[in-house]
Structures are given as C-alpha cells and as structure tokens.
LOLUMFI-33628 format. One line per 4 residues: number of its first residue (from 0); for each residue y, z, x of N, C-alpha, C, O. Coordinates in steps of 0.1 Angstrom, whole numbers. Atoms other than C-alpha are relative to their C-alpha. Last residue first. Layout:
N
NUM	Y:Z:X:Y:Z:X:Y:Z:X:Y:Z:X  ...
end
This chain:
336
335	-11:-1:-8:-418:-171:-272:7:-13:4:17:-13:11  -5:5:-18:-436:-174:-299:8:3:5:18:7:-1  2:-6:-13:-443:-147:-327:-1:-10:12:-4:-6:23  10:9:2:-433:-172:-358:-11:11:12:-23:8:12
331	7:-5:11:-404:-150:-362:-17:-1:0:-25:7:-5  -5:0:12:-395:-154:-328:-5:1:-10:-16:5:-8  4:6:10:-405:-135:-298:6:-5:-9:16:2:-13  3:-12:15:-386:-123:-270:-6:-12:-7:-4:-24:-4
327	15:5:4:-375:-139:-235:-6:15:-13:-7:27:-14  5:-10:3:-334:-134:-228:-19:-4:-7:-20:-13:-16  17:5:6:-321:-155:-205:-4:16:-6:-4:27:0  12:-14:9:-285:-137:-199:-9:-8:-6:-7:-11:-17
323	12:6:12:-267:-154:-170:-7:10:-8:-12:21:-5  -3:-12:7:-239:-135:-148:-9:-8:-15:-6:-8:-27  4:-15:-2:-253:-146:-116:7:6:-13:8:19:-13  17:-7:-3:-263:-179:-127:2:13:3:-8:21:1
319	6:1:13:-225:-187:-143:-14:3:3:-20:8:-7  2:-12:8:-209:-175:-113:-4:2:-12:-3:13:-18  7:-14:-6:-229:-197:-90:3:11:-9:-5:20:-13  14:1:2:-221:-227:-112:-11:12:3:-22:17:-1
315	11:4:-5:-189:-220:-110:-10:-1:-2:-13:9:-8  7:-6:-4:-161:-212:-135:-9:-10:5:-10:-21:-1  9:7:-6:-124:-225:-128:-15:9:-5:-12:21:-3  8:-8:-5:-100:-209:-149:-12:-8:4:-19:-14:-4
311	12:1:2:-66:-228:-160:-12:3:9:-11:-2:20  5:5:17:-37:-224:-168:-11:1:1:-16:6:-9  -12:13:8:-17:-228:-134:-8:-3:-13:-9:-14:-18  -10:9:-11:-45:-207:-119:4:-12:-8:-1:-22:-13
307	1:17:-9:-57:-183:-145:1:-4:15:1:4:25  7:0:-10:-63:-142:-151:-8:-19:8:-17:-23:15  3:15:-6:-32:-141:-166:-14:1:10:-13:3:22  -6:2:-11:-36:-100:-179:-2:-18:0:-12:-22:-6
303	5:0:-10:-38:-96:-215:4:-5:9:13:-13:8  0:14:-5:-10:-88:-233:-13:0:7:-14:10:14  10:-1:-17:-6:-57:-254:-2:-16:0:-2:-25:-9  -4:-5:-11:23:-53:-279:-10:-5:11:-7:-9:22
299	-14:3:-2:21:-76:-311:5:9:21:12:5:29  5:12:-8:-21:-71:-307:19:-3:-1:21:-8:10  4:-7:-19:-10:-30:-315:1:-18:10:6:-20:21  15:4:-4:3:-42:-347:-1:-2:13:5:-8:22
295	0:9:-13:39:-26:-350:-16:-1:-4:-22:8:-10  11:11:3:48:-6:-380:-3:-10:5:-2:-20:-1  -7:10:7:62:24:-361:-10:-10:-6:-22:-11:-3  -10:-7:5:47:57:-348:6:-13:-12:7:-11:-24
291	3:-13:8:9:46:-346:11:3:-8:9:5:-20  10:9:11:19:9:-331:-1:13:-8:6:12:-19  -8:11:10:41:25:-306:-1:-3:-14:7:-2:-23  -12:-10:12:19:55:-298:11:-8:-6:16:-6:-17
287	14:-9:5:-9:30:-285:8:8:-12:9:7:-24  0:6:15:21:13:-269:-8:2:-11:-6:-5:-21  -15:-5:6:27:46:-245:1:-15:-13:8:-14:-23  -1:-18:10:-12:49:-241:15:-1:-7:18:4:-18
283	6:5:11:-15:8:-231:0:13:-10:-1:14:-22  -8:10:7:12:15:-205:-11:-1:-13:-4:-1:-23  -11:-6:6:-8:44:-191:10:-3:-5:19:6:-8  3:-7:9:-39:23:-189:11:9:-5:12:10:-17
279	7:10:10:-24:-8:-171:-1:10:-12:5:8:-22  10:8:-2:-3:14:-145:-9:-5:-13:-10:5:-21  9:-9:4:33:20:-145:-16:-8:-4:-17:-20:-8  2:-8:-14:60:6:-123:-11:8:-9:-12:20:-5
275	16:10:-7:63:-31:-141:-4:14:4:-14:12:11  -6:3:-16:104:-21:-146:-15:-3:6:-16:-8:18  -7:13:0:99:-18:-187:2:-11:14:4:-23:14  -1:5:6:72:11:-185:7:-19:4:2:-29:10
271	12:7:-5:88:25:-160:-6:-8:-3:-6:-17:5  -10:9:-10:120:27:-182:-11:-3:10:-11:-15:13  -1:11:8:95:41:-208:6:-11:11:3:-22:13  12:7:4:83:65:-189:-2:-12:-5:-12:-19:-4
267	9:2:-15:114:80:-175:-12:-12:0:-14:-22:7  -5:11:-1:127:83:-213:-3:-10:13:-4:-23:14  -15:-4:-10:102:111:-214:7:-12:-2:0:-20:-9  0:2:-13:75:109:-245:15:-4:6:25:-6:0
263	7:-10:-11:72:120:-275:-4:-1:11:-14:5:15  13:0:-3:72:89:-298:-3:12:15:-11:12:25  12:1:9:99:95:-318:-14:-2:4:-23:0:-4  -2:-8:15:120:106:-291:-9:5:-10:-14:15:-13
259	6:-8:-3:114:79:-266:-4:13:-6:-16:16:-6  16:4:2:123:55:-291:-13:14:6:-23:18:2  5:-3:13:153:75:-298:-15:-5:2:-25:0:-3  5:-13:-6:163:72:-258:-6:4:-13:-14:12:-11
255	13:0:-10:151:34:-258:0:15:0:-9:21:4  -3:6:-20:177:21:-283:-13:10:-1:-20:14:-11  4:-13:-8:159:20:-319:2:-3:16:-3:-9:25  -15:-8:0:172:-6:-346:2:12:9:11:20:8
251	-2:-6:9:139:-20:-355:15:11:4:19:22:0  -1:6:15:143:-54:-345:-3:9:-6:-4:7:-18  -11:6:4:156:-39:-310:1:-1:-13:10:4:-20  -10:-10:1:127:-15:-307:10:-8:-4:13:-6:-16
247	4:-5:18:100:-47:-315:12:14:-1:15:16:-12  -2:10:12:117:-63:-284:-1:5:-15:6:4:-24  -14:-3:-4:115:-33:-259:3:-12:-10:14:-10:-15  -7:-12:6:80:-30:-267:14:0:-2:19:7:-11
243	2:-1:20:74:-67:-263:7:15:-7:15:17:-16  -7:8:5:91:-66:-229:2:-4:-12:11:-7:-19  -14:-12:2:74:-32:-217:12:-13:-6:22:-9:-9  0:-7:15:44:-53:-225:10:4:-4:15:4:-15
239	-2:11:13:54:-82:-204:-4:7:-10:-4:3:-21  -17:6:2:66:-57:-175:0:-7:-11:10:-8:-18  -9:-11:7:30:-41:-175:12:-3:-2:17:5:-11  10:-7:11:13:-72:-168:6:8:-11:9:5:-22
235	-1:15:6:33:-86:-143:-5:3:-16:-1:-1:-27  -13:-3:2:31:-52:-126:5:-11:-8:17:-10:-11  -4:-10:10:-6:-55:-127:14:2:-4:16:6:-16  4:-4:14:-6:-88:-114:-1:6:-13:-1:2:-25
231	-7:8:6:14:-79:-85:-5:-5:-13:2:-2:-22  -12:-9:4:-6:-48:-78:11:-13:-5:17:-10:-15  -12:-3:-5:-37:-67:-81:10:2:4:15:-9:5  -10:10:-11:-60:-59:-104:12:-4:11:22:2:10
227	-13:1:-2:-79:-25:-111:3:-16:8:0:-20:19  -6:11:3:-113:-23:-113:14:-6:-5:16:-15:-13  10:12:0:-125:2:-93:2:-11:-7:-1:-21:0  -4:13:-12:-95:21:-90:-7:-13:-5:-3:-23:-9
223	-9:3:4:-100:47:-120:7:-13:4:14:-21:-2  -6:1:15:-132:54:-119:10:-7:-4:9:-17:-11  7:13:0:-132:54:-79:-1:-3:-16:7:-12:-19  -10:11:-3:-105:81:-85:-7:-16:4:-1:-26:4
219	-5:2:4:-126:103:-105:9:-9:4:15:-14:-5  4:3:10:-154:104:-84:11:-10:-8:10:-22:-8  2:11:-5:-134:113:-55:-8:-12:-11:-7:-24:-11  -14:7:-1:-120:142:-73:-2:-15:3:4:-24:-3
215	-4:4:16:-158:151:-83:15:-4:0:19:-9:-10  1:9:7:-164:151:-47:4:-5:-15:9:-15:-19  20:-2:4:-143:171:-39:-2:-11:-6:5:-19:-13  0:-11:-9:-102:170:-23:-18:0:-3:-25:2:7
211	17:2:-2:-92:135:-32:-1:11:8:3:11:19  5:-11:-11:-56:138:-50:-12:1:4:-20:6:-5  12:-7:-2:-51:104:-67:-2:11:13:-5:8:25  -1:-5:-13:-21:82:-76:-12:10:-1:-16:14:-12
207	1:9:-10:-16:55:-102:-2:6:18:-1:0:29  12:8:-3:-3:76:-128:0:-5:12:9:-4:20  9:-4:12:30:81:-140:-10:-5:5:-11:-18:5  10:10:7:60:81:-114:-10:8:-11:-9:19:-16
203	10:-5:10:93:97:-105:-10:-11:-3:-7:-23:-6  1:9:4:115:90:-73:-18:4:-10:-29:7:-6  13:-1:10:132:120:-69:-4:-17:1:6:-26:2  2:9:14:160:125:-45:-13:-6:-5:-22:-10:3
199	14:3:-1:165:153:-19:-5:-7:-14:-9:-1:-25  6:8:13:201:159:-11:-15:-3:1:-20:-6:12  4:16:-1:204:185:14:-3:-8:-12:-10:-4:-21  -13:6:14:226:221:-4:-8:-18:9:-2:-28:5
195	-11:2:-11:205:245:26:14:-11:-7:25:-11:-3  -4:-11:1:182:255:-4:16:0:5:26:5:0  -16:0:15:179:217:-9:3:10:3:14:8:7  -12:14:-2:166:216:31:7:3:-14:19:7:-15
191	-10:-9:-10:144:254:27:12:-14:2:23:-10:5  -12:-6:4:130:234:0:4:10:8:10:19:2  -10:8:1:118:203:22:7:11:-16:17:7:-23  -12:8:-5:104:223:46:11:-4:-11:23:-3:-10
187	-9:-8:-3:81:245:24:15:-9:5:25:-10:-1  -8:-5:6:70:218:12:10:15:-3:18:19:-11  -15:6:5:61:204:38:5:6:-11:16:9:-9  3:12:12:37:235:41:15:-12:1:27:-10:1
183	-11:4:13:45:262:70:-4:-9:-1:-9:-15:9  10:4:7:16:275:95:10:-1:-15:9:5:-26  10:13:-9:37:271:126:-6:4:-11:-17:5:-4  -4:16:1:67:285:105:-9:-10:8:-7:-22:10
179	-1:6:-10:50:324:103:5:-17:-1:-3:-23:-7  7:-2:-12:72:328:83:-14:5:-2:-17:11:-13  0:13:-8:88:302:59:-7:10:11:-10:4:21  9:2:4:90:331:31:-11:-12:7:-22:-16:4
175	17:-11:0:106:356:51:-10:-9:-5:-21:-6:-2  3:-6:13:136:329:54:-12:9:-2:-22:3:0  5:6:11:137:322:91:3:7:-11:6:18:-9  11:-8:5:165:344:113:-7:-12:-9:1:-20:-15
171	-1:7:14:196:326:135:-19:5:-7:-28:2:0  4:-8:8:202:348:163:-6:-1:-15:-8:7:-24  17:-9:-3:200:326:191:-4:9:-10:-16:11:-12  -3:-14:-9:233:310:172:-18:1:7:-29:-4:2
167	4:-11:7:230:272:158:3:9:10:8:6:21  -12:-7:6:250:243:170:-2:14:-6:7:21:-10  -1:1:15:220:221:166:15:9:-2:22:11:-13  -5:13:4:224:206:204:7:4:-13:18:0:-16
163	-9:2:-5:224:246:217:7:-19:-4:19:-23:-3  -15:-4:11:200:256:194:11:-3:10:19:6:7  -9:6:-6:171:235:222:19:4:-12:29:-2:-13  1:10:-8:141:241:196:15:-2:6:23:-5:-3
159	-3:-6:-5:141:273:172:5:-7:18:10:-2:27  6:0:-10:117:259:153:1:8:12:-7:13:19  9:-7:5:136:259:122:-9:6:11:-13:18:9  -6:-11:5:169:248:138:-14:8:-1:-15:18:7
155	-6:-11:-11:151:223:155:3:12:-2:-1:21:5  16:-6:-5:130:212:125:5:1:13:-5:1:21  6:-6:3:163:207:108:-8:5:4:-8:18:3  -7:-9:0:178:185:131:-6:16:-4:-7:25:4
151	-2:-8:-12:151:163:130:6:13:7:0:21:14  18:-7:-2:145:161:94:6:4:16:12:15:19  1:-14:2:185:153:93:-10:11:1:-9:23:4  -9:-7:-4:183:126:113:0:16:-2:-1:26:6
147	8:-5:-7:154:112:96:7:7:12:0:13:20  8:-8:0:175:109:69:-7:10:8:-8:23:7  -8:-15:2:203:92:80:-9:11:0:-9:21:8  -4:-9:-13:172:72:97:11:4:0:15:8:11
143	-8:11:-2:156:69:57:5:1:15:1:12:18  -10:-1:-7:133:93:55:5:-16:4:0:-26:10  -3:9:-6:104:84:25:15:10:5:22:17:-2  -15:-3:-2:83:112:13:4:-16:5:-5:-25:8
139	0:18:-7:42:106:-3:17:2:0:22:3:-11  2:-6:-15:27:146:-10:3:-14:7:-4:-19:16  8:8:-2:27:137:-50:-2:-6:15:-7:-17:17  -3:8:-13:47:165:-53:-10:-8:2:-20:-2:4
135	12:-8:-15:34:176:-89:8:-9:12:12:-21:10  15:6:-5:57:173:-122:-5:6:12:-5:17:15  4:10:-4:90:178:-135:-4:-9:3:0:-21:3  1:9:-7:85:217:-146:-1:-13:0:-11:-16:-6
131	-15:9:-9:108:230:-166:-10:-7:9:-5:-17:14  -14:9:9:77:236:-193:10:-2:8:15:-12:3  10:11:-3:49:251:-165:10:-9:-9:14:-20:-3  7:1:13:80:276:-158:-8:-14:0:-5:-24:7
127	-5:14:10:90:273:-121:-9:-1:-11:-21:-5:-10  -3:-4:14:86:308:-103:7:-6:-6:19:-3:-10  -8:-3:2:78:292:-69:15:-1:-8:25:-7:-7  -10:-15:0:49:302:-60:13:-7:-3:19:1:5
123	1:-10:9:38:265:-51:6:11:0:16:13:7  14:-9:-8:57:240:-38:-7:10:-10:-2:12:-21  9:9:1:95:222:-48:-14:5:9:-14:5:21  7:-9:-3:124:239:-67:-14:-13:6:-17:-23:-1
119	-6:-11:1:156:221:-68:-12:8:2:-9:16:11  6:-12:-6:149:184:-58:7:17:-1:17:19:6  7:-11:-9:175:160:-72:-6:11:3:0:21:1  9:-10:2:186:136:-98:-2:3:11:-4:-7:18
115	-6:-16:-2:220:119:-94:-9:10:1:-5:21:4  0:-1:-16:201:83:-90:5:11:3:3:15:14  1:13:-6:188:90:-128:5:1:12:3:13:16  7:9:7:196:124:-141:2:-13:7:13:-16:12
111	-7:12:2:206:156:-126:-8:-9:-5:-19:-5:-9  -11:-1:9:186:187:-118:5:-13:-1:-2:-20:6  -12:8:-6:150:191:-107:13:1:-8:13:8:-18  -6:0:8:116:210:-107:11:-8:6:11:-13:17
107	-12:6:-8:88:200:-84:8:4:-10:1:4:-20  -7:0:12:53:219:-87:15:-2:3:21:6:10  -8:-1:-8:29:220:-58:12:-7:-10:13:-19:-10  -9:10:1:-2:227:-82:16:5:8:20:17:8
103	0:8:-12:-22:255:-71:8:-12:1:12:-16:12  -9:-8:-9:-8:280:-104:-1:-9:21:7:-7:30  -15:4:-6:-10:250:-125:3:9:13:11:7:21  -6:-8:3:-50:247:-121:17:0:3:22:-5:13
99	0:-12:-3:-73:229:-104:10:10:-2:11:18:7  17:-4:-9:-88:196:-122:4:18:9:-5:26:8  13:1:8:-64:199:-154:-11:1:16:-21:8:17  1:-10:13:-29:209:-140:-15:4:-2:-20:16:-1
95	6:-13:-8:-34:189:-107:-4:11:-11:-15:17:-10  15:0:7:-28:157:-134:-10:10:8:-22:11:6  5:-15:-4:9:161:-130:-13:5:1:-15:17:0  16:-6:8:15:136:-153:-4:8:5:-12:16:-1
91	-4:-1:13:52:129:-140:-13:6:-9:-13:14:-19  13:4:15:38:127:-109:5:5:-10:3:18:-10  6:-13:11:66:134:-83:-1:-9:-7:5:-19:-10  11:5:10:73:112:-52:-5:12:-7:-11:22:-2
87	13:5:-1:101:117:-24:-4:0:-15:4:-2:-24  3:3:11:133:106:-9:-15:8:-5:-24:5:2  12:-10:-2:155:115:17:-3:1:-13:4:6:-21  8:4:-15:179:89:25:-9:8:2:-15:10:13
83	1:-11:-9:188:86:-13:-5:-1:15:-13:-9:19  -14:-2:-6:179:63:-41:-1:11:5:-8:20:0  -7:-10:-2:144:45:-47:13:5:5:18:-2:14  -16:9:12:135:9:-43:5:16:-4:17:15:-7
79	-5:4:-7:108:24:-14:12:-5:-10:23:-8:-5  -8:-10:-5:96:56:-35:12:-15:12:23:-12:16  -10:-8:1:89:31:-63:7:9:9:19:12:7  -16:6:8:73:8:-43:10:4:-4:21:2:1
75	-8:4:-11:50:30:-26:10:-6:-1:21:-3:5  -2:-15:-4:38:41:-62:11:-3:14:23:-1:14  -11:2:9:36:3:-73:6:15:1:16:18:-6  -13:14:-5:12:-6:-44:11:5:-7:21:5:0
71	-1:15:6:-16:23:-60:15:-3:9:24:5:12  -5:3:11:-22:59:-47:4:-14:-1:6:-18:11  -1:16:-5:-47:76:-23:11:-4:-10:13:5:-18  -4:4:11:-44:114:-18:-1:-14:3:0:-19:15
67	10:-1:13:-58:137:9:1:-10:-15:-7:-8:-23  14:8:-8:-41:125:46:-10:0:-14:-18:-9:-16  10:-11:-4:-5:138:32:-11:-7:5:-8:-19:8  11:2:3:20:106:40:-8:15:-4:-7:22:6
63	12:-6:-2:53:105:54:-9:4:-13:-4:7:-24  2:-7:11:75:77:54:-10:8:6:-16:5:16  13:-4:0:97:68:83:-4:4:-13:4:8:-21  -1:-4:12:131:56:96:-12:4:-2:-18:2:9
59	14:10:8:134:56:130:-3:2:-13:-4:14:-15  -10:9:12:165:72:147:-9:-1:-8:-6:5:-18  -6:-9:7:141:87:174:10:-8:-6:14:-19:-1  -12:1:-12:110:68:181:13:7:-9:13:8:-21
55	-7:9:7:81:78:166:11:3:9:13:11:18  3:10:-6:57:102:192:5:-16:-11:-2:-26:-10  -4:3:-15:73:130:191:-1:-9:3:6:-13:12  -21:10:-6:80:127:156:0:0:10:10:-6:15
51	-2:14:3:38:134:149:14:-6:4:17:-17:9  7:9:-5:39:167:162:-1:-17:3:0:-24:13  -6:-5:-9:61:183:140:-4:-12:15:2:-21:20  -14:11:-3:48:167:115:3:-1:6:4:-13:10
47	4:15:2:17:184:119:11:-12:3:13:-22:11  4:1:-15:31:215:126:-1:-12:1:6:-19:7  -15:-1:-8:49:217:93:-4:-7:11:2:-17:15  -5:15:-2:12:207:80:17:-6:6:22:-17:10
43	-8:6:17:4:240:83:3:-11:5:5:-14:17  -13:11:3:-10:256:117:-3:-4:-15:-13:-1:-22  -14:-12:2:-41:282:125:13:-5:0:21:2:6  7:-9:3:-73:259:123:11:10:0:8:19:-8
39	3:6:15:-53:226:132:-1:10:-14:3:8:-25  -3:-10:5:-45:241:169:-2:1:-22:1:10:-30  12:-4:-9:-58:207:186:-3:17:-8:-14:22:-9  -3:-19:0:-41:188:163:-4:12:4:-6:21:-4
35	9:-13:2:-50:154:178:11:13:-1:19:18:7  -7:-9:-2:-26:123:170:-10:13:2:-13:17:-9  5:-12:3:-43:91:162:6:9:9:9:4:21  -1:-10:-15:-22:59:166:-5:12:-4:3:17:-11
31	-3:-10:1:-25:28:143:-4:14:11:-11:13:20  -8:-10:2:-9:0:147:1:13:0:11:20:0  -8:1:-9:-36:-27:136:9:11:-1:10:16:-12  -16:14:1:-59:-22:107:6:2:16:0:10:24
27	-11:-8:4:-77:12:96:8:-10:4:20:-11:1  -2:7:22:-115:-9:91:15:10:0:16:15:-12  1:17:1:-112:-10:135:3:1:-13:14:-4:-16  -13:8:-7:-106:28:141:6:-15:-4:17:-18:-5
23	-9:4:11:-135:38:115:14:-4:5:23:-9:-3  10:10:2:-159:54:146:9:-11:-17:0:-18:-22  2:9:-13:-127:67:162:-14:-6:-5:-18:-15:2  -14:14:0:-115:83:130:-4:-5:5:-4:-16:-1
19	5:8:3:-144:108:128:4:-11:-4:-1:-19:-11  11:16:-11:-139:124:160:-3:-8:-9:-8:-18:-5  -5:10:-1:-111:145:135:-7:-12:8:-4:-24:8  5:9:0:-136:165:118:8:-14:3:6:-25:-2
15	16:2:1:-112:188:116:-6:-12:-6:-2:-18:-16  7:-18:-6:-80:185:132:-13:0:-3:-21:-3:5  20:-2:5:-65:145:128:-4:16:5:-1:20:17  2:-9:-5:-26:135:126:-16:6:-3:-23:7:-14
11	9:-8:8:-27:99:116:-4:14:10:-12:13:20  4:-13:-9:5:80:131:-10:9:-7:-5:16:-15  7:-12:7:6:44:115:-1:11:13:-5:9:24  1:-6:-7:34:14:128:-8:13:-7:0:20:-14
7	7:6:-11:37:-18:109:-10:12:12:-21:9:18  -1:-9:-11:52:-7:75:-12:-8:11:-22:-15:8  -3:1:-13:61:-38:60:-4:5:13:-3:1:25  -18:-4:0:61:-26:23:9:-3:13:21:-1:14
3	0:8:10:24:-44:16:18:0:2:26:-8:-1  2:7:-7:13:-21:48:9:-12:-7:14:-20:1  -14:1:-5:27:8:27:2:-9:8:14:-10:12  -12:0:8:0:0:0:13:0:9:22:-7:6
end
C-alpha cells in the first residue's frame, strides 16, 4: 500500500523472532533495511522509533508503521491527501472494541471539524468515555519534514539528548506517566506533543484495516482480504455508489448532514463514502440503510464492479474447464 504512494525506502525494527526477516528478505521488495532491537524485551516502541531516525536522513519526511496491522491502498491514501504535517489514522469503527475489549483499545478523542480537527486524547488509560470517543489509533502516522522536525526535537527533549540544541534546561522533568520513557508507547509520544499545544490532525477511516495479534485476528483479516479487488477498482466502485446516494438525497430534498441524521450515521462516513475511501462492504451497509430509511430500491444504489476490458470479458477455454460443472445422475428413465 505505501509502495503504491512512492515510498521507496523501508526501516523494519525487528526484536523477537527477529532472524525471521532474513529468510522472507527477497518476498519484502527492494529498499528494505532491518534494524535490530537488541533490548526489545525491556523498551516500548518509543525506542523503536528512536532507533529507526538514525538511520533516515534528517529532514525526511516519513510514515510510521506498527509491525501488527495490515490495511488496504485507500487507508494510505487517506493519511497521504490528508491535512497537517503530522498526521495520523483513526478507525471510525473501532473494531478493537469487539475482539479485545475497550479498556485495551488505543482510543483517539478530538476537537474541531474537517481540516481543523485535532488529536486531544490518544492511547489507552486515558479517561475517554466509550461515547466521545472517535475511534482506535490505527497505529499508521505520516511526518511531513516540518513535521519530522518536530518528532526530532521532541524525542530530544524527551530523551534528554544534546538539551543544549533543544533550548531545554538540565532540569527539565518527564510527565510521571511517560516514565520510564525507554519503554514508552507512540502514543504516549504523540499526546505528550498535543499536550505540549502540537497540531496533530486526523485522517478518519472506516474499515479496510486489520489488527493481526492471534490467530483468530489473522483469520479474520484473510476473510475480509481474500477477495477484495483492486484498490482502484474498488474506489471506482464506491464513488459510483456514493454518486447514486448522493443523487436520490438531492431528489428527496436531503443535504448530506440530514441524510446522515436519519440514517444514524457520522457525516464522516458518508463523505467517504462519496470520495471512493471506504470499502465495498461498508458502502453496501451505509446504502442498506438508505433503501430501509427512504423509498429507494436497494438495485437504484449498488453498482456492480466493471469487471471488463473496454466492455468486454474475454472467457477462456481454460477458465471454462476449470470452472466446469459435469454433473453425472440418472434420469427419469434411470440412465445416465
């Protein structure tokens, strides 16, 4: 997905079971550079980071990554057409909730609205009603190199690194809740940053992303992948529904924040929806309730995907023997 965005250069911090990169070096592509955490077993992913910027070059813009989650082309997208030089990704569905609970979920609250929106509360612990919240950090950041500026700075301060560049005192104290800071969470980091008044701008999705911690996670996200088209495709897809929907609202007199309204759902959703950024099944849920709420016939909204070339579908000879059905049974008469 971020390969699709340009990115050329991969840093994969590795601790346990990290020898098992180097037999899977080749199926990871060009570019990429493994990092050993040698201390893995008593550090936080602060560390990690930490680590990893030594070896990007300084200015550089960057996204960062957790190592546990996979998520679709139109996820990356969103955080990259995004506003802000420090950006990141909350799941509007939040779907930590249901496999392990809200109190583990890394829980984002916010203030403002559209490019004004920003990061106010973001991790666990910390005492964000399950109702204000959101969504879940969906553990995928983008630094812009204002940005990555500031990361830097920051994780001097924090670290305690060279306070003579940052301007800081020798006496400058962590927050109690950031220590020890070698086994601090990004998200610790990036709310000790809003705490500090940093902008930290949302780029909201629905779907399309997957926490893989057990198997039964891993389950669940081959489920969901497995037959998934395209990302261009799909986004082609979902834009020509969100064009019907947004058609049948017109001819009934319903802008988009009423629609959202009557059908109980965010306005977020729908503008996703409209902009291609949501995925097949969770566009088919939000016209689902279309058709229910209003007098719409469901076949008025959903499109199937193009699955031509310029119209038209070639089938093979080969793919007609391998998806053949001879069936051998009796007929009335009992021949076969």
């Amino acid at each position: 997905a971020l390969r699709r965005l340009g990115v050329e250069d991969f840093y994969i911090c590795r601790g346990w079971k990290g020898d098992v990169f180097e037999d899977h070096l080749d199926e990871l592509g060009p570019g990429v550079q493994l990092i050993d955490c040698l201390d893995f077993a008593s550090t936080g992913m602060l560390e990690s980071l930490r680590l990893a910027l030594r070896h990007v070059e300084v200015g550089r813009a960057l996204y960062v990554c957790y190592g546990d989650i996979i998520f679709r082309p139109c996820v990356a997208r969103q955080l990259l057409e995004a506003h802000g030089d420090i950006r990141v990704v909350v799941n509007a569905a939040a779907p930590g909730r249901q496999s392990k609970g809200f109190a583990e979920v890394e829980v984002v609250s916010t203030s403002g609205v559209g490019k004004a929106r920003l990061v106010r509360r973001i991790g666990k612990n910390r005492h964000v009603h399950e109702a204000d919240m959101a969504g879940e950090f969906a553990g995928l950041m983008k630094f812009t190199a204002a940005g990555r500026q500031i990361l830097d700075e920051t994780l001097k301060r924090l670290f305690q690194e060279d306070t003579s560049c940052t301007g800081q005192s020798t006496t400058f104290t962590l927050p109690w809740w950031l220590e020890p800071v070698q086994r601090a969470s990004l998200c610790d980091l990036l709310q000790y940053m809003a705490d500090e008044g940093v902008s930290i701008h949302v780029a909201m999705g629905f779907g399309g992303w997957h926490e893989v911690n057990t198997p039964q996670d891993l389950q669940r996200a081959w489920n969901d992948t497995a037959l998934f088209l395209s990302a261009e495709d799909t986004r082609e897809q979902v834009k020509a529904m969100g064009s019907c929907l947004l058609s049948e609202a017109n001819d009934l007199k319903r802008p988009l924040p009423i629609v959202a309204k009557e059908l109980n759902v965010s306005l977020e959703l729908l503008e996703c929806l409209l902009q291609g950024n949501l995925e097949v099944s969770d566009a088919f849920d939000v016209i689902r309730k279309m058709s229910e709420v209003y007098a719409v016939p469901l076949n008025d909204l959903w499109l199937d995907a193009d699955d031509t070339n310029c119209g038209v579908r070639c089938f093979s000879l080969e793919a007609a023997e391998s998806s053949s059905r001879v069936l051998d049974r009796q007929d009335k008469s009992g021949h076969r």
